[in-house]
C-alpha positions in Angstrom: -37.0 -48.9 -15.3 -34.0 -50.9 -17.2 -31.1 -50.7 -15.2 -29.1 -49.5 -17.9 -31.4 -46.5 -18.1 -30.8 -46.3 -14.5 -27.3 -45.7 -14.4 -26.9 -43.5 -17.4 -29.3 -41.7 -15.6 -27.4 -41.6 -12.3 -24.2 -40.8 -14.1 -26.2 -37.3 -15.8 -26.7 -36.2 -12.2 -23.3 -36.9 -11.5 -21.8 -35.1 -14.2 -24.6 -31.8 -13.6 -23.7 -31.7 -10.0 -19.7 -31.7 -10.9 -20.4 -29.3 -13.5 -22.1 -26.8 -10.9 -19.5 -27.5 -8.6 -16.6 -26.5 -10.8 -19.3 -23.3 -12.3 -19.3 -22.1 -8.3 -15.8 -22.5 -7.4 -15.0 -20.4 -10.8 -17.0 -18.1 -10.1 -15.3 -17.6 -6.7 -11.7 -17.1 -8.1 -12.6 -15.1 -10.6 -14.9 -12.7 -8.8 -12.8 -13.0 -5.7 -11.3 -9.1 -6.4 -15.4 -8.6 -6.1 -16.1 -10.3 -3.2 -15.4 -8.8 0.7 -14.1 -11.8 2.5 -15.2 -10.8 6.1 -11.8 -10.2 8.4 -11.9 -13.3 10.8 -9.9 -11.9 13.6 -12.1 -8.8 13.6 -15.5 -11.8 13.6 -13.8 -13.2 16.7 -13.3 -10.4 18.4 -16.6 -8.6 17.6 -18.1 -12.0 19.0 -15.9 -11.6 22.1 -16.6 -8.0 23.3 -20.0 -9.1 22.6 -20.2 -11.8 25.2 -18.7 -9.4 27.8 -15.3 -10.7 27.2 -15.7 -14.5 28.4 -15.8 -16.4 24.9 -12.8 -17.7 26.4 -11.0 -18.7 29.2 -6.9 -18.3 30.7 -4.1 -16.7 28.6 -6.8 -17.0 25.3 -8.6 -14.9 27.0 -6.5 -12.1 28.1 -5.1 -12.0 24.5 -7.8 -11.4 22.8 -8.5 -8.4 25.2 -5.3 -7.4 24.6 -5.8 -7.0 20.4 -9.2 -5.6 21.3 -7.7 -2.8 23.4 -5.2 -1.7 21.6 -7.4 -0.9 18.8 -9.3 1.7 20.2 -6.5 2.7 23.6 -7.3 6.2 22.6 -10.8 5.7 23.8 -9.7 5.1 27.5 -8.2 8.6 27.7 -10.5 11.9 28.5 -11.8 14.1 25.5 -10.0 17.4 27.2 -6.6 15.6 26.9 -4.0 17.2 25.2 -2.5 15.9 21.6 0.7 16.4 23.2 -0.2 15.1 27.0 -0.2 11.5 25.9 2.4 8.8 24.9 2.1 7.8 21.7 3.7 4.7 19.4 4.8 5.7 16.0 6.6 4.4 13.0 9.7 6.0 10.9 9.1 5.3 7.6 5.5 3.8 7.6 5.6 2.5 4.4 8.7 0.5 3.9 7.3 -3.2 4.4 6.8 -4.2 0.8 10.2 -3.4 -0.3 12.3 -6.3 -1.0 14.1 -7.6 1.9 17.1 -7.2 -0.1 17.3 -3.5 0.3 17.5 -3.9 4.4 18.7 -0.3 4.2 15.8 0.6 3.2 13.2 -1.6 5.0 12.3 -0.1 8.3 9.0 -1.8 8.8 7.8 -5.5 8.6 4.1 -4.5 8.8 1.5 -3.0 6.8 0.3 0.2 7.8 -3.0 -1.2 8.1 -1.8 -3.8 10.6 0.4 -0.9 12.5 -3.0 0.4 13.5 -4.4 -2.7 14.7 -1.2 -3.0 16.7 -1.6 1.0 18.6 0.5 2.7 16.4 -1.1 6.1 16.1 1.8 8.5 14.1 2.6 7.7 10.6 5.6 9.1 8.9 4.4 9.3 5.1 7.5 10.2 2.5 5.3 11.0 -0.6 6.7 11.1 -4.6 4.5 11.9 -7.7 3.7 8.6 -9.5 4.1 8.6 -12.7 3.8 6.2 -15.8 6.6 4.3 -16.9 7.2 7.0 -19.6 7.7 9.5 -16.5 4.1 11.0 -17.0 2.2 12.0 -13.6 -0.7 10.4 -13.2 -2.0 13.2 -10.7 -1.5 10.3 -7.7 1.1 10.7 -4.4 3.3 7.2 -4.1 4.8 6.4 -0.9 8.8 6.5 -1.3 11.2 6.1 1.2 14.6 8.0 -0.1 14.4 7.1 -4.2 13.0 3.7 -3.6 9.4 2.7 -4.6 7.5 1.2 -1.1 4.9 0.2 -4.0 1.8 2.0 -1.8 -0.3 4.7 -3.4 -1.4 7.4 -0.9 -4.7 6.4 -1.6 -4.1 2.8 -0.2 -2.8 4.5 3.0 -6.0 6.6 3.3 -8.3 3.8 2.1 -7.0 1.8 5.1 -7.0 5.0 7.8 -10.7 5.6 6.8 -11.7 1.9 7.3 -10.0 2.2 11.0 -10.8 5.7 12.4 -15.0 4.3 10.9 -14.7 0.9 12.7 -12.9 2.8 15.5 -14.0 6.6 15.8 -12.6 7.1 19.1 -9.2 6.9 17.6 -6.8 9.3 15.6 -4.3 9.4 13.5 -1.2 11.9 13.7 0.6 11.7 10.1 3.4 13.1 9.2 4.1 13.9 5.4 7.0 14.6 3.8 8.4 15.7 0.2 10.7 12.4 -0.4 13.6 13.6 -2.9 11.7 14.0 -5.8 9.8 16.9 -7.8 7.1 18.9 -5.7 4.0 16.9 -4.5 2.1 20.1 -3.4 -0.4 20.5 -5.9 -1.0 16.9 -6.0 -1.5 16.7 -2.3 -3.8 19.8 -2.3 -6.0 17.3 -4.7 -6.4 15.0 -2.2 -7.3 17.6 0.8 -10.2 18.7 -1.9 -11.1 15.5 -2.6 -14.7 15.0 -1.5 -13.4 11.1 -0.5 -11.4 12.1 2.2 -12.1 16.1 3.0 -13.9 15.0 6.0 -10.8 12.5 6.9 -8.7 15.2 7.8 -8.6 17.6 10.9 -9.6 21.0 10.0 -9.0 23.4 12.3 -8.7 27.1 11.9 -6.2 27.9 14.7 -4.3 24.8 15.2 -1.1 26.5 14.3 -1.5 28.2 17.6 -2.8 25.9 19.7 -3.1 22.1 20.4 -5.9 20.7 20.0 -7.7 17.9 22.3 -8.5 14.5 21.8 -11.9 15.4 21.7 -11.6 17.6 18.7 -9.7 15.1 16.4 -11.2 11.9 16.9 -11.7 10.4 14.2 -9.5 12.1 12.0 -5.8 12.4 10.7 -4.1 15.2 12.0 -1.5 16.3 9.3 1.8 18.0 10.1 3.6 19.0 6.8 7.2 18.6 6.1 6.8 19.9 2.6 7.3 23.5 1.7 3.6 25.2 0.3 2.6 28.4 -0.7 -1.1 28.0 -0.2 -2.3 29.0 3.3 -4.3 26.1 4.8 -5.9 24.7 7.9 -5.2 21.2 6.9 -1.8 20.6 8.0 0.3 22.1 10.8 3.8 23.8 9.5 6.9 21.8 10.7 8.9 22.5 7.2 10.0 25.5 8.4 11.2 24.5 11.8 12.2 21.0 11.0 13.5 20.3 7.2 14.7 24.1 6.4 17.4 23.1 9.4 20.8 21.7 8.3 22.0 21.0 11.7 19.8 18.0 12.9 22.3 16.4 15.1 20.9 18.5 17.6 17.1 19.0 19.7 15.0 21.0 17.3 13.4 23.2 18.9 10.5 26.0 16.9 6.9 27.3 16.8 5.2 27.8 13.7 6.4 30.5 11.8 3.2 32.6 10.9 2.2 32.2 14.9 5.6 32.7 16.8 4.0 35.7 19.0 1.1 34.3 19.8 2.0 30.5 20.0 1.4 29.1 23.2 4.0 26.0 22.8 7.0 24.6 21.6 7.6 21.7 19.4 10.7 19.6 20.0 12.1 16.9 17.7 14.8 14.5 18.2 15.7 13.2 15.2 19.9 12.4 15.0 19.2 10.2 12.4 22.7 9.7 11.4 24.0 9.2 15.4 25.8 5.8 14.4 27.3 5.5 17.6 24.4 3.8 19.6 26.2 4.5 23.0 25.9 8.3 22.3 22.2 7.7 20.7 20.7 5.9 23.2 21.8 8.3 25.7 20.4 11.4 23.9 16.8 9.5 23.8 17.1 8.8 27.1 17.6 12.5 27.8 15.0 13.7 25.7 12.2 11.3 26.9 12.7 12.2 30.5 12.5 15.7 28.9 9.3 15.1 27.7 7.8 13.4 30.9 9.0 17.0 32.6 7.9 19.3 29.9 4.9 21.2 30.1 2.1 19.4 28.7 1.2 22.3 26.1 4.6 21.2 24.5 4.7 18.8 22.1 7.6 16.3 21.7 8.9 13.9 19.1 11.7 11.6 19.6 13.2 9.0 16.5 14.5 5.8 18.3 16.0 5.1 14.6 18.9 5.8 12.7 19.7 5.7 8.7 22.0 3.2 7.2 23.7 5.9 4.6 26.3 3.5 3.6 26.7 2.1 7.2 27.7 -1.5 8.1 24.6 -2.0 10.0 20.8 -2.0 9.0 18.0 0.0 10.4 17.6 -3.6 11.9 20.5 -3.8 13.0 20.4 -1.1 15.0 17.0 -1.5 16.2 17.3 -5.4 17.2 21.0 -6.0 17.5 23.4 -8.5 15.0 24.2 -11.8 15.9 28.0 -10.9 17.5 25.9 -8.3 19.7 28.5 -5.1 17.7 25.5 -3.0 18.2 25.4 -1.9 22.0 23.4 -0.7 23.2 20.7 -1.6 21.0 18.0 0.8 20.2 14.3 -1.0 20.8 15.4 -3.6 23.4 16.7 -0.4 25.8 13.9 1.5 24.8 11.9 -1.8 26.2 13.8 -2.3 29.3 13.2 1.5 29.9 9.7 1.3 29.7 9.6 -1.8 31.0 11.4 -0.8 34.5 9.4 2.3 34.1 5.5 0.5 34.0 6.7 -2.0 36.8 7.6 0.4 39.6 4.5 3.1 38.5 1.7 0.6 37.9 1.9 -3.0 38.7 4.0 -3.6 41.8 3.8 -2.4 45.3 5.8 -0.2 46.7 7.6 -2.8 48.5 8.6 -4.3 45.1 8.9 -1.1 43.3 11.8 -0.5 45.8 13.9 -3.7 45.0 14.5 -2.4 41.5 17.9 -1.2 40.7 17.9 2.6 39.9 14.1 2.7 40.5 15.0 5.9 42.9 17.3 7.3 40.5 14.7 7.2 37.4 11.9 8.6 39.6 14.0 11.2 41.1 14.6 12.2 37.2 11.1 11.9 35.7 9.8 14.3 38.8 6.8 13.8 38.4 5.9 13.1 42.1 7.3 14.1 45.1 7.6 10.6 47.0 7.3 7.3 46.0 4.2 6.5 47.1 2.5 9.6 45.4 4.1 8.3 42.2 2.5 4.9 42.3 -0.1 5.1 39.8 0.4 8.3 37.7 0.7 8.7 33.8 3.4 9.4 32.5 3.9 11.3 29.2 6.8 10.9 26.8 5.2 12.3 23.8 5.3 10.4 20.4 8.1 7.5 20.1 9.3 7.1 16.4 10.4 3.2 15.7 12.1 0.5 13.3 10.4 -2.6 13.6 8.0 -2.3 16.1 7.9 -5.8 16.4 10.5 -8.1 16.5 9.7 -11.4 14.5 6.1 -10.0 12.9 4.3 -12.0 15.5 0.8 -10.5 16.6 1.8 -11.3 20.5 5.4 -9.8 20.5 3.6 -6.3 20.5 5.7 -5.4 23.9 7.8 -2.1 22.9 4.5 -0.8 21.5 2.1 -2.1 24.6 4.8 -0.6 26.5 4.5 3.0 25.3 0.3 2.7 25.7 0.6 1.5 29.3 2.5 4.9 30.0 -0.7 7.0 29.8 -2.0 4.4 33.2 -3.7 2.2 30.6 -4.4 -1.3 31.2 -6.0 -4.3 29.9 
């Protein structure tokens, strides 16, 4: 064959080849919103609990147990336990991460809610609006707002990524709570969405939970709904804490209420610690304090909520702020990192030292002698302890996967360990 032939011919391959190349790689980018790209972590670690955990050796190891764990924690604790006999992490303002950084008043998150779950987060304050066009039309959707600002999530979003978890993970649930956020009222809206055939099944329905609580066993797999927006339409969707919680103007103080349509035959007590607007950290912190050993003293039929937050509400300081501390170290105490050191002094003495060392740390007598939950040290070693659901403000310090302590923290109170 001429070798002119030859290479004309070699250069037509050439070209075909580049052109199918550049055809694929098109067709990836513009099909991508088509395409599932498969969740790498979620490959690793499917791969790991496969092998029985040894994939890997040392401190690898051990992390990737870790992330594994507290994915499905909920599945380490019996079916007949209590709703309210377990500590549980939980996020103020779920939804806040996409808004811009800033509007630090109104950022309270710096992860997704999707991510929150992966992390062990397992109660979900949801403020809701109506969405509506940019001509102020509804669009018959729920958008999540926190105070008048957009957090640019539609409800749907948050329940697309609760289904994908609680399928992946059925041993799991999810406590939500949702509330009416300063706009117009979302209830026939939100009625659509508890009728909608997508996510009927997603919810809890139970037709005397307003006078009981119900077990693990009973909800797994599903969102338990408590409703801080005022309806009209009797329904076993949602538990009632309007009433009790939102219709109260004083909430500097320990709410304390049954739901109104069961108060004689209501066999617990809610109580919520909100003091939102407690700027003063060195009276807040002190108040949680108090109300968290109150929980891990309370009956286990009562359910307890208590907000390590507070507002910004033309403040100096940030939710941050607050939560992590400023630069100068103004803030002090600060919120998380005493919540931490709590928990922290709390899981060292109860589950991972001896008695010997449990006795070398300061005020270790003083803190058991308050929680009561034992009546010697050594019977104490060991036990759970429950301080109900912990409301937060950035979770997690710098975003990091492995700086998940305030959140392991609160897991490893219910004897759980990885």
């Amino acid at each position: 064959m001429n070798k002119n032939i030859r290479l004309f011919m070699t250069s037509q391959k050439s070209v075909f080849f580049s052109i199918v190349v550049l055809m694929s790689l098109t067709f990836m980018f513009i099909g991508c919103d088509k395409i599932e790209f498969p969740d790498v972590e979620d490959e690793i670690l499917d791969d790991y609990e496969e092998g029985g955990g040894k994939m890997f050796g040392g401190i690898f190891n051990e992390e990737l147990m870790k992330i594994a764990f507290l994915k499905s924690w909920m599945g380490e604790l019996d079916d007949e336990t209590l709703l309210s006999d377990i500590s549980i992490p939980g996020t103020h303002d779920s939804g806040t991460q996409l808004i811009p950084s800033n509007m630090g008043n109104m950022h309270t998150q710096n992860f997704s809610i999707r991510q929150q779950l992966d992390d062990g987060i397992r109660f979900l304050d949801i403020r809701l609006q109506n969405e509506r066009t940019p001509f102020l039309v509804k669009t018959g959707k729920l958008q999540v707002y926190h105070g008048t600002y957009n957090c640019y999530i539609l409800f749907d979003q948050v329940l697309v990524w609760c289904k994908n978890f609680l399928d992946k993970y059925p041993s799991e649930v999810i406590l939500m709570s949702i509330k009416n956020e300063e706009g117009d009222d979302i209830l026939n809206n939100l009625f659509h969405y508890f009728d909608d055939t997508r996510w009927k099944n997603l919810f809890y329905d139970g037709n005397d939970f307003d006078k009981r609580i119900p077990t693990l066993g009973e909800v797994r797999g599903r969102i338990v709904v408590y409703s801080r927006t005022n309806y009209t339409r009797m329904t076993t969707n949602f538990i009632d804490w309007y009433t009790g919680w939102d219709m109260v103007s004083d909430k500097s103080r320990i709410l304390e209420f049954k739901n109104p349509n069961r108060w004689e035959d209501q066999s617990f007590t809610y109580y919520i610690a909100d003091e939102y607007e407690q700027y003063d950290t060195r009276k807040k912190w002190p108040n949680v304090q108090e109300h968290l050993l109150r929980a891990a003293n309370g009956r286990k039929e009562d359910f307890y909520l208590t907000f390590i937050s507070i507002s910004h509400h033309g403040q100096t300081f940030t939710p941050y702020h607050y939560a992590w501390g400023t630069s100068d170290n103004t803030v002090n105490p600060i919120m998380n990192s005493s919540l931490r050191d709590f928990m922290s002094l709390y899981n060292t003495c109860f589950v991972f030292n001896t008695i010997g060392e449990a006795k070398e740390i300061p005020n270790f007598i003083d803190l058991f002698r308050l929680i009561g939950s034992a009546t010697s040290v050594q019977e104490g070693v060991g036990k759970p302890i429950r301080w109900g659901v912990i409301m937060l403000d950035y979770y997690n310090n710098h975003g990091n996967p492995g700086e998940n302590e305030l959140v392991e923290n609160i897991i490893r109170s219910n004897k759980l360990i990885w």
